[in-house]
C-alpha positions as MATLAB code, in Angstrom:
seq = 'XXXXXXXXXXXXXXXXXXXXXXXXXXXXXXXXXXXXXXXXXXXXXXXXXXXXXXXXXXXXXXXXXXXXXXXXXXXXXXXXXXXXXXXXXXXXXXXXXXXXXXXXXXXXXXXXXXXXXXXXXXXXXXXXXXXXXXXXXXXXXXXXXXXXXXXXXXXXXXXXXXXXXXXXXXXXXXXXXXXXXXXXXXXXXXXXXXXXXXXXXXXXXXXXXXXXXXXXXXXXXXXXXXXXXXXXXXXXXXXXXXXXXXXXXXXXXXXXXXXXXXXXXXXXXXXXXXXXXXXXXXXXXXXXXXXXXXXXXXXXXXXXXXXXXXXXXXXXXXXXXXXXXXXXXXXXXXXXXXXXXXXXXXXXXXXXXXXXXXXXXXXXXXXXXXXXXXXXXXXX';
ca = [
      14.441   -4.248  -21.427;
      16.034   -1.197  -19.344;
      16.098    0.224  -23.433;
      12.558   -0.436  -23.705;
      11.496    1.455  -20.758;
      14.061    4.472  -21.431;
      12.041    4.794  -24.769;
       8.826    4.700  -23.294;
       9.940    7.131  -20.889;
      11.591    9.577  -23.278;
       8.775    9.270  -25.791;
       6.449   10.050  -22.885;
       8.001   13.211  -21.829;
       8.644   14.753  -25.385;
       5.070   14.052  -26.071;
       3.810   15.671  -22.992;
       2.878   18.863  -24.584;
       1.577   17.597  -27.710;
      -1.831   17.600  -28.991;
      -2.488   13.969  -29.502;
      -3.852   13.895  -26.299;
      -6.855   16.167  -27.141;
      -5.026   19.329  -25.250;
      -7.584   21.598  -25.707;
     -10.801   18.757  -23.763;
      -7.929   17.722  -21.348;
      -7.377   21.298  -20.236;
     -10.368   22.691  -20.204;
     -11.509   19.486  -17.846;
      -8.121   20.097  -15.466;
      -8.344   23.630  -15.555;
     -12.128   23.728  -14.203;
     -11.232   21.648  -11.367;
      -8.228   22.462  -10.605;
      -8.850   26.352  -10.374;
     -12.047   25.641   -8.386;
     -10.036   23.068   -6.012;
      -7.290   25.529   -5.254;
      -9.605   28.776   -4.279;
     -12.269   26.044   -2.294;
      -8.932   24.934   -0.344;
      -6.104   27.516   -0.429;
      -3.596   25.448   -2.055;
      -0.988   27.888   -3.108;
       0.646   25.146   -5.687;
      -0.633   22.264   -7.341;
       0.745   20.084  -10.568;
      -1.179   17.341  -12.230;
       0.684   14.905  -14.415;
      -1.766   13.194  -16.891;
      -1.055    9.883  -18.733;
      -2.592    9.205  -21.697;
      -1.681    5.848  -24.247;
       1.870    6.652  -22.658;
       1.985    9.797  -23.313;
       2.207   12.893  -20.595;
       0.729   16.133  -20.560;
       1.192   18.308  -17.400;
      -0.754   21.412  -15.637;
       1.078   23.300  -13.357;
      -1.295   25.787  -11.011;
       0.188   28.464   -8.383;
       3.419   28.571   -6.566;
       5.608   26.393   -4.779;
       6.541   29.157   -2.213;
       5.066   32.130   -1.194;
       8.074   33.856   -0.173;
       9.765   33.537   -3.599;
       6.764   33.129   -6.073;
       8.611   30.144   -7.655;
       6.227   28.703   -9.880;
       5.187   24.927   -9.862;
       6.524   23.300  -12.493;
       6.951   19.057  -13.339;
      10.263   19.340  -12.035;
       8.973   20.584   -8.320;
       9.536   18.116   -5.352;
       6.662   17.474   -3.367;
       6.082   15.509   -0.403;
       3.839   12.435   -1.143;
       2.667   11.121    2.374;
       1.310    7.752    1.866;
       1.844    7.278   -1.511;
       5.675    6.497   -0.341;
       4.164    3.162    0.437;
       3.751    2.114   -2.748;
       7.598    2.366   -3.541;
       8.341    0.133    0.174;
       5.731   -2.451   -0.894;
       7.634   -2.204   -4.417;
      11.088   -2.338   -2.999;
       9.829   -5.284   -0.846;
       8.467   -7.043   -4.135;
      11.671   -6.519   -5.686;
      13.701   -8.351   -2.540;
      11.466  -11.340   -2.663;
      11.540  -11.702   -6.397;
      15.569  -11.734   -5.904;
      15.631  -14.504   -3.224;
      15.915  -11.874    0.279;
      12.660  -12.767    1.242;
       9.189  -13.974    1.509;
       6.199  -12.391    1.913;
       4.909  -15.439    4.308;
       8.182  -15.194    6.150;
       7.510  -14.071   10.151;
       8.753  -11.017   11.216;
      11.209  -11.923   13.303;
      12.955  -13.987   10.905;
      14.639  -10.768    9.818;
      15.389   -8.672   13.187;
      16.703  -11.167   15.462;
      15.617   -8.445   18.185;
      12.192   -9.368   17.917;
      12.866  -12.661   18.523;
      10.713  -14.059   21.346;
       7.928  -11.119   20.885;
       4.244  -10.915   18.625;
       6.430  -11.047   15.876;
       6.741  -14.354   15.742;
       3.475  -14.761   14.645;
       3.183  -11.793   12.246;
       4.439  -12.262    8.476;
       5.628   -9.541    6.493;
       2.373   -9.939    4.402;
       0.402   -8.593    7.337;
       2.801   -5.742    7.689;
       2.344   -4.847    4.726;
      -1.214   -5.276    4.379;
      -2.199   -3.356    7.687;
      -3.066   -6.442    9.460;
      -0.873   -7.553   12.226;
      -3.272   -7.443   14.427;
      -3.859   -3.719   15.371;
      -0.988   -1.463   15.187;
      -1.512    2.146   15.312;
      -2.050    4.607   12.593;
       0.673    6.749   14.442;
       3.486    6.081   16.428;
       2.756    7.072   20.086;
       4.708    9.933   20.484;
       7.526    8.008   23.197;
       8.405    5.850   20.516;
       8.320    8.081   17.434;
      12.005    8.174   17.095;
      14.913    5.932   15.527;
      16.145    4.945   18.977;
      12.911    4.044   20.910;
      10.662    2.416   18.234;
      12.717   -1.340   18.390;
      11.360   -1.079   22.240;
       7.624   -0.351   21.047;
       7.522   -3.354   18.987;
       9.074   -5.628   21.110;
       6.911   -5.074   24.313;
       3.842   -4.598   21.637;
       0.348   -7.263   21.519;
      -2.045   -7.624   19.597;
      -5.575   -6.200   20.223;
      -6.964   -8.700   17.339;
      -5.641  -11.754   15.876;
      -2.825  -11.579   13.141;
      -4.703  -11.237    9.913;
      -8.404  -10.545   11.327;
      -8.829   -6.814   10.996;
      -7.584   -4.367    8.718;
      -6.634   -1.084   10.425;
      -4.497    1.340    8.554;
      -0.931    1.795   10.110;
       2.021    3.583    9.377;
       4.003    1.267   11.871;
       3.043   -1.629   10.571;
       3.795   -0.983    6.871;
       6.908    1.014    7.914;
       8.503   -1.958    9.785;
       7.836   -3.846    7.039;
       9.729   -1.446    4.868;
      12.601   -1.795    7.606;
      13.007   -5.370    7.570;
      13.081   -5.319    3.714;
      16.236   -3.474    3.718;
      17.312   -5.599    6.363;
      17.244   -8.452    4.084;
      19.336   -6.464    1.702;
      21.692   -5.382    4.072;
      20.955   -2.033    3.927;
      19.449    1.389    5.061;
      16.003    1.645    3.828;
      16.670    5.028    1.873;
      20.370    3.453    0.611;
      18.105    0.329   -0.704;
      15.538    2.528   -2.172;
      17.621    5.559   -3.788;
      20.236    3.651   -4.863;
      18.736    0.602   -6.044;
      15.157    0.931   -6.447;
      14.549    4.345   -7.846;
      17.703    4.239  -10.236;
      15.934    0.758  -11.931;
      12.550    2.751  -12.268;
      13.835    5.526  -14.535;
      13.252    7.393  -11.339;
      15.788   10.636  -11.224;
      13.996   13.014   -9.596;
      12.596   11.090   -6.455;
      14.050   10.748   -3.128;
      14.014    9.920    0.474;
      16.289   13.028    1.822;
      16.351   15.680   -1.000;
      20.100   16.166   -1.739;
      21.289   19.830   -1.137;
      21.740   21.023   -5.214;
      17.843   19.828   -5.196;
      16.630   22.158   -2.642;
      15.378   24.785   -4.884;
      13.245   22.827   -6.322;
      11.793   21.172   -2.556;
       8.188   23.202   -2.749;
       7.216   24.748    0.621;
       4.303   22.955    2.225;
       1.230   25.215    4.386;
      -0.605   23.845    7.239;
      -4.465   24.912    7.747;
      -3.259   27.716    8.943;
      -1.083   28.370    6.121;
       2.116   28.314    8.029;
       5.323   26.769    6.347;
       5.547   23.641    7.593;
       7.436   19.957    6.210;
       7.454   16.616    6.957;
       9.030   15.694   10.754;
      11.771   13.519   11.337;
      10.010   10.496   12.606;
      10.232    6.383   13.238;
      10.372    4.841   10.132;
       9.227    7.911    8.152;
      11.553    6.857    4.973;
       9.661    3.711    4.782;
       5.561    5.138    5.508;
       5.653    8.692    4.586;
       8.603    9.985    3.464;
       9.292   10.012   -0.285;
       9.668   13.367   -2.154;
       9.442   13.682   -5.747;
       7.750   15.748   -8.631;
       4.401   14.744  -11.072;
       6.812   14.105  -13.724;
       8.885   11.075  -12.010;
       5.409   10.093  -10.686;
       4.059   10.071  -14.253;
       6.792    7.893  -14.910;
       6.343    5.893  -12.368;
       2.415    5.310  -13.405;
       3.975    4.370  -16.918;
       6.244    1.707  -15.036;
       3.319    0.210  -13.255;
       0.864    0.105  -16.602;
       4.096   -1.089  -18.380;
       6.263   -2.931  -16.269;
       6.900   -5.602  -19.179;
       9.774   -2.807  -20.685;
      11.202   -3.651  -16.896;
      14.148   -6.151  -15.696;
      12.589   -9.680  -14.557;
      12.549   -8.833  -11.001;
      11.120   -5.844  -10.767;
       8.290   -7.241  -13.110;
       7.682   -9.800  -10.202;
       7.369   -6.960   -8.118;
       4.982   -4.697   -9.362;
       3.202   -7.994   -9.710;
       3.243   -8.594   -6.321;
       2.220   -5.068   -5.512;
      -0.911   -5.332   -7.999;
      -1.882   -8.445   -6.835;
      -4.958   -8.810   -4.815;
      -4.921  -10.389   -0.450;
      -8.011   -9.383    0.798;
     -11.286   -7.501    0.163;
     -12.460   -5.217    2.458;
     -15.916   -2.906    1.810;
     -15.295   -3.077   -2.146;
     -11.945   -2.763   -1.951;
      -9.031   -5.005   -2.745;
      -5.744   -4.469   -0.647;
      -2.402   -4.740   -2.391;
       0.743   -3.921   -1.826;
       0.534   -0.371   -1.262;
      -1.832    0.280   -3.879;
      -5.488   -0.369   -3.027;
      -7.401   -1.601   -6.314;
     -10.867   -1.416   -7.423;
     -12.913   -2.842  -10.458;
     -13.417   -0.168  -12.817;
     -15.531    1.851  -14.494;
     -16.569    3.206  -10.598;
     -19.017    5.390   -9.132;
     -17.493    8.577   -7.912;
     -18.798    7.684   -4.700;
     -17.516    4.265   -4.690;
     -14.054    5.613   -4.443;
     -14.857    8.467   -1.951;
     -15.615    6.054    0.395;
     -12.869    3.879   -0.304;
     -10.665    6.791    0.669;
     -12.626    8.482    3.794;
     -11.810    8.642    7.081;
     -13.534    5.587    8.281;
     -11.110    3.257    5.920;
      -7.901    5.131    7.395;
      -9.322    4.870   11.337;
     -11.288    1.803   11.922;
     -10.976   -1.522   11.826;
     -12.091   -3.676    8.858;
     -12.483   -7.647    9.059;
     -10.706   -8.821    5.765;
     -11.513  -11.452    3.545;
      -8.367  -13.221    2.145;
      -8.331  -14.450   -1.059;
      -6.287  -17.696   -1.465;
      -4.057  -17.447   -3.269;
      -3.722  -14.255   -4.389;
      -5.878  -12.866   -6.906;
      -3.595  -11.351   -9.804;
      -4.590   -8.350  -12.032;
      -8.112   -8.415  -13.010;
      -8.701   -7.034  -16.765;
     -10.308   -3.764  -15.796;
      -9.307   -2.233  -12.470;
      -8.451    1.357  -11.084;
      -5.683    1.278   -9.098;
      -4.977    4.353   -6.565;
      -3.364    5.798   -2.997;
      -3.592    9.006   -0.957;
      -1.118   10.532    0.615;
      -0.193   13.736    2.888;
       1.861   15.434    5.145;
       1.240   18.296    7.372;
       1.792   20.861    4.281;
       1.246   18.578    1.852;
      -1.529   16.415   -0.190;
      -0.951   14.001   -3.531;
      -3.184   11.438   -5.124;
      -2.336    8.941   -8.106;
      -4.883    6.618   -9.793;
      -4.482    4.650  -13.269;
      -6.528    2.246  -14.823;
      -3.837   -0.513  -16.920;
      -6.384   -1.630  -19.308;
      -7.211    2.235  -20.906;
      -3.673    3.135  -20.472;
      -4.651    5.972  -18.402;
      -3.566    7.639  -14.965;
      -3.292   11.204  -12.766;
      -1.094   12.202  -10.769;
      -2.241   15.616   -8.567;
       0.171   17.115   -6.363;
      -0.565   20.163   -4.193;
       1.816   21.984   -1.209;
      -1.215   22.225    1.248;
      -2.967   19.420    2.830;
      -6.619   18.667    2.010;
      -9.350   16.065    1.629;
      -9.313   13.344    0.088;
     -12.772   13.246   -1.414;
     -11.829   16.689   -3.041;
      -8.291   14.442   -4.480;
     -10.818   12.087   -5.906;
     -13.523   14.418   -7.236;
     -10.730   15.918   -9.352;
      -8.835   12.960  -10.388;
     -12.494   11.210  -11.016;
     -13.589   13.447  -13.696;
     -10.209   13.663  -15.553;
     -10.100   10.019  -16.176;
     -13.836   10.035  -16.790;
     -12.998   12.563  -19.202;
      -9.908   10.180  -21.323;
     -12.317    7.312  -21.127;
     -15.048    8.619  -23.594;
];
């Protein structure tokens, strides 16, 4: 199997440049958004990775520092925000396919610290699904650290019932992150760069870029187009932190369209992570991913990725059990940093996916626009 993928991977990357993906309507397409996007917002540097029948072809816009002029290449490391939540929820698919856990298993079953608090009554599916019952998009800022976070969610309660309301929190998917490792008896970022990543084809990707990878680290800009990267924070591994370039992300779209080339377990996992707990406004929530029945409106998936989705509270309706992969769905996630902005979306049944990175933070309807009209494009 591990063969199988390496193949597809390979195959993928020597392809990337070639014309069977009609280059020439492919370009034109990226380039007249991209260009656009990056004057409309500032972005200095911006790659898009774009799968195609398993092949890769990739557009590389701007620089990844001002200071040097590096150019953006498929090889630059860029922060990914949100979309690092896709590779917890996988990396907590791949620990219950192995036996380490369950997804209905409480909290507290795996920290015996939170024995005795709302935990109890909170399973890791809810954690990982936003809906514990109203944790915070954010940290407050006296328990944004390593050392004062076990504290927060031990003297935390619940503003809604466990599994009511959907309300989008880096806590809550980021503890659930943290008690995944704990079942493996590790450090999150051992557990995921070590074990994870490795069985993904994944060699570019990381929690804490290693020193001989700095180079290639991009610099992100704030709105004021300051340098700025992603803060040490509590559990930032686990909700925000992954690194990693739009070539190991195309790879890792390939990997989710074709995780049959993968071992058993983490076939189970992206399974889990594709499969379907509750709708919410047109939505269906995953693990990490956030899926949607495709062809869609522009619009549609706009508003699946606004502000209101990120801030308020949604009541959920659970599907029971689990709804597994429908035959045509679009599966996607935002994510961003202060200095930094990504967006990935594929569609399994046309073999299809983007993957836009940029070193500047900014909207996510202008993500989707883009990323919208290239797959509209490959599906004609």
């Amino acid at each position: 199997m591990k063969r199988n993928l390496q193949t597809l991977l390979v195959s993928a990357l020597l392809l990337g440049s070639g014309s069977c993906m009609a280059a020439v309507d492919i370009r034109q397409v990226v380039d007249s958004n991209v260009k656009a996007l990056m004057q409309q917002q500032a972005i200095p540097g911006l790659s898009v990775a774009v799968v195609n029948q398993g092949k890769v072809q990739y557009f590389n816009y701007g620089v990844a520092a001002k200071d040097t002029q590096a150019p953006v290449t498929e090889d630059t490391l860029f922060e990914i925000g949100s979309v690092s939540k896709t590779f917890t929820s996988t990396l907590g698919g791949y620990a219950q396919a192995i036996g380490k856990l369950k997804l209905s298993d409480m909290a507290s079953q795996h920290l015996p610290a939170l024995a005795g608090s709302a935990f109890d009554h909170i399973s890791l599916l809810q954690l990982a699904t936003y809906t514990p019952g109203g944790l915070p998009l954010q940290f407050p800022k006296t328990a944004d650290s390593a050392n004062t976070m076990l504290g927060y969610f031990q003297h935390w309660k619940p503003t809604y019932a466990p599994g009511e309301q959907r309300l989008y929190s880096n806590p809550s998917i980021g503890l659930f992150g943290y008690l995944t490792a704990q079942s493996l008896g590790q450090p999150f970022n051992v557990a995921m760069e070590k074990t994870l990543l490795p069985k993904l084809g994944l060699t570019n990707t990381y929690v804490s870029v290693r020193s001989d990878k700095a180079g290639q680290y991009a610099q992100g800009y704030d709105k004021q187009q300051n340098p700025v990267r992603v803060s040490p924070g509590a559990l930032d591994g686990e909700a925000y932190g992954i690194k990693t370039s739009s070539q190991d992300l195309a790879r890792y779209v390939i990997a989710n369209m074709h995780p049959q080339a993968l071992e058993q377990p983490l076939q189970q996992a992206i399974a889990a992570t594709h499969a379907g707990y509750y709708t919410v406004n047109g939505m269906t929530q995953g693990l990490g991913w956030e899926r949607y029945p495709y062809p869609i409106t522009l619009q549609a998936l706009i508003d699946g990725n606004s502000t209101p989705m990120a801030m308020e509270p949604h009541k959920v309706n659970w599907l029971s059990p689990a709804q597994a992969q429908p035959a045509n769905v679009l599966y996607n996630k935002t994510g961003s940093t202060g200095g930094f902005g990504a967006y990935v979306a594929y569609v399994p049944s046309k073999d299809v996916g983007v993957v836009i990175l940029a070193n500047r933070n900014y909207p996510n309807a202008e993500r989707v626009k883009v990323a919208h009209a290239i797959l509209s494009a490959l599906d004609k």
